[in-house]
KOLKOL-867066 format. One record per residue (C-alpha): residue in one letter; x negated, y, z. Coordinates in nm, 2 decimals. Example, Ala and Ser with C-alpha at 12.3 -4.5 7.8 and 13.67 -1.06 7.14 Angstrom:
+------+--------+--------+--------+
: code :   east :  north :     up :
+------+--------+--------+--------+
:    A :  -1.23 :  -0.45 :   0.78 :
:    S :  -1.37 :  -0.11 :   0.71 :
+------+--------+--------+--------+
This chain:
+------+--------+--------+--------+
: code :   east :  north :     up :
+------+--------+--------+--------+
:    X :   1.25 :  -0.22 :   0.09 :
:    X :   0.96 :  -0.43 :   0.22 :
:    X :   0.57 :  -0.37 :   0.18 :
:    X :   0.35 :  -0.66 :   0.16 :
:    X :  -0.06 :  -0.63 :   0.12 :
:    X :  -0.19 :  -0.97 :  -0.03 :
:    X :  -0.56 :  -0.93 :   0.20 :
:    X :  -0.72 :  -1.19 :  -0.05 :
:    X :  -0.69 :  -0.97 :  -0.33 :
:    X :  -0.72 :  -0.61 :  -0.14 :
:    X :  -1.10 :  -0.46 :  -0.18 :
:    X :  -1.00 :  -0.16 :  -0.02 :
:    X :  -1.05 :   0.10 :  -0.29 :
:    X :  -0.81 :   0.34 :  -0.14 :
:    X :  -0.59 :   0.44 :  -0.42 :
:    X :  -0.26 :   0.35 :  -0.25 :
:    X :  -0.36 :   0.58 :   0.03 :
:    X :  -0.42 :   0.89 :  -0.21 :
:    X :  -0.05 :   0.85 :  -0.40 :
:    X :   0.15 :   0.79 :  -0.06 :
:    X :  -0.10 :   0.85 :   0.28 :
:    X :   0.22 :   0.84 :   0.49 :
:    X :   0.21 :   0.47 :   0.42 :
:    X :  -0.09 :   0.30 :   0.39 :
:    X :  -0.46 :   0.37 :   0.56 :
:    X :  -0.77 :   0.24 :   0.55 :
:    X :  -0.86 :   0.00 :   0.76 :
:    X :  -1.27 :   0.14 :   0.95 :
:    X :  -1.28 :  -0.21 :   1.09 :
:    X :  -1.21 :  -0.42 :   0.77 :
:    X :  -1.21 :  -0.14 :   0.52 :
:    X :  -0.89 :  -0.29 :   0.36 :
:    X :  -0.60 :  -0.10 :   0.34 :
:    X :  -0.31 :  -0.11 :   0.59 :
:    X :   0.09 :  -0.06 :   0.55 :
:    X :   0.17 :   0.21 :   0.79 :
:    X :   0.54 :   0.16 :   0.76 :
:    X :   0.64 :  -0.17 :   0.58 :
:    X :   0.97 :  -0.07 :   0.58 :
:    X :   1.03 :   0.22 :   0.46 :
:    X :   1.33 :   0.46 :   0.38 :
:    X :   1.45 :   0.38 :   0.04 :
:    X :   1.37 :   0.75 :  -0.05 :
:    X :   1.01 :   0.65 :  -0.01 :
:    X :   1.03 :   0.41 :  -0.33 :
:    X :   0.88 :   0.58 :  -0.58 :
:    X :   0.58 :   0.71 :  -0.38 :
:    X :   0.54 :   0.32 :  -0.29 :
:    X :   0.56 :   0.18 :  -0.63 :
:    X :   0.31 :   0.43 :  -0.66 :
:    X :   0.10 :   0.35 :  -0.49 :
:    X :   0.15 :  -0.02 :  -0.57 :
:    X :   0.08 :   0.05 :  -0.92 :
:    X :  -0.24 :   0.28 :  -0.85 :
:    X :  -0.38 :  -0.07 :  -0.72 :
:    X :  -0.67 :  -0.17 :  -0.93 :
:    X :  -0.68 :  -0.51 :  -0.76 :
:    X :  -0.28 :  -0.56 :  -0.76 :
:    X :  -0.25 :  -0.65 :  -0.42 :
:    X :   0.08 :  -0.46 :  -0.31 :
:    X :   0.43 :  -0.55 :  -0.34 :
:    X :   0.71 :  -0.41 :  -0.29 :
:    X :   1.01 :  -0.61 :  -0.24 :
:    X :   1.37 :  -0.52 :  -0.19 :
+------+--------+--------+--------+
């Protein structure tokens, strides 16, 4: 599993970080969010799709 953060769309809310804080963070320079691991144990999954789906602007993917 892969984790991808499309920056054009991400307006750092911070939602991904509150469903799975072991893999994403807040960026205090840019205040976008960034992928901590980007690839990830495949028992990390659901937490990641998660997150993903927490999004409001959409910008995570997870690919396989």
């Amino acid at each position: 599993m892969n984790i991808t953060v499309d920056y054009d769309l991400c307006e750092g809310h911070g939602q991904c970080l509150m469903a799975a804080p072991d893999l994403f963070d807040v960026s205090d320079d840019t205040g976008k969010v960034v992928v901590l691991n980007a690839e990830p144990a495949e028992s990390e999954r659901d937490r990641a799709t998660r997150a993903a789906a927490a999004c409001p602007a959409q910008a995570i993917r997870i690919l396989n």
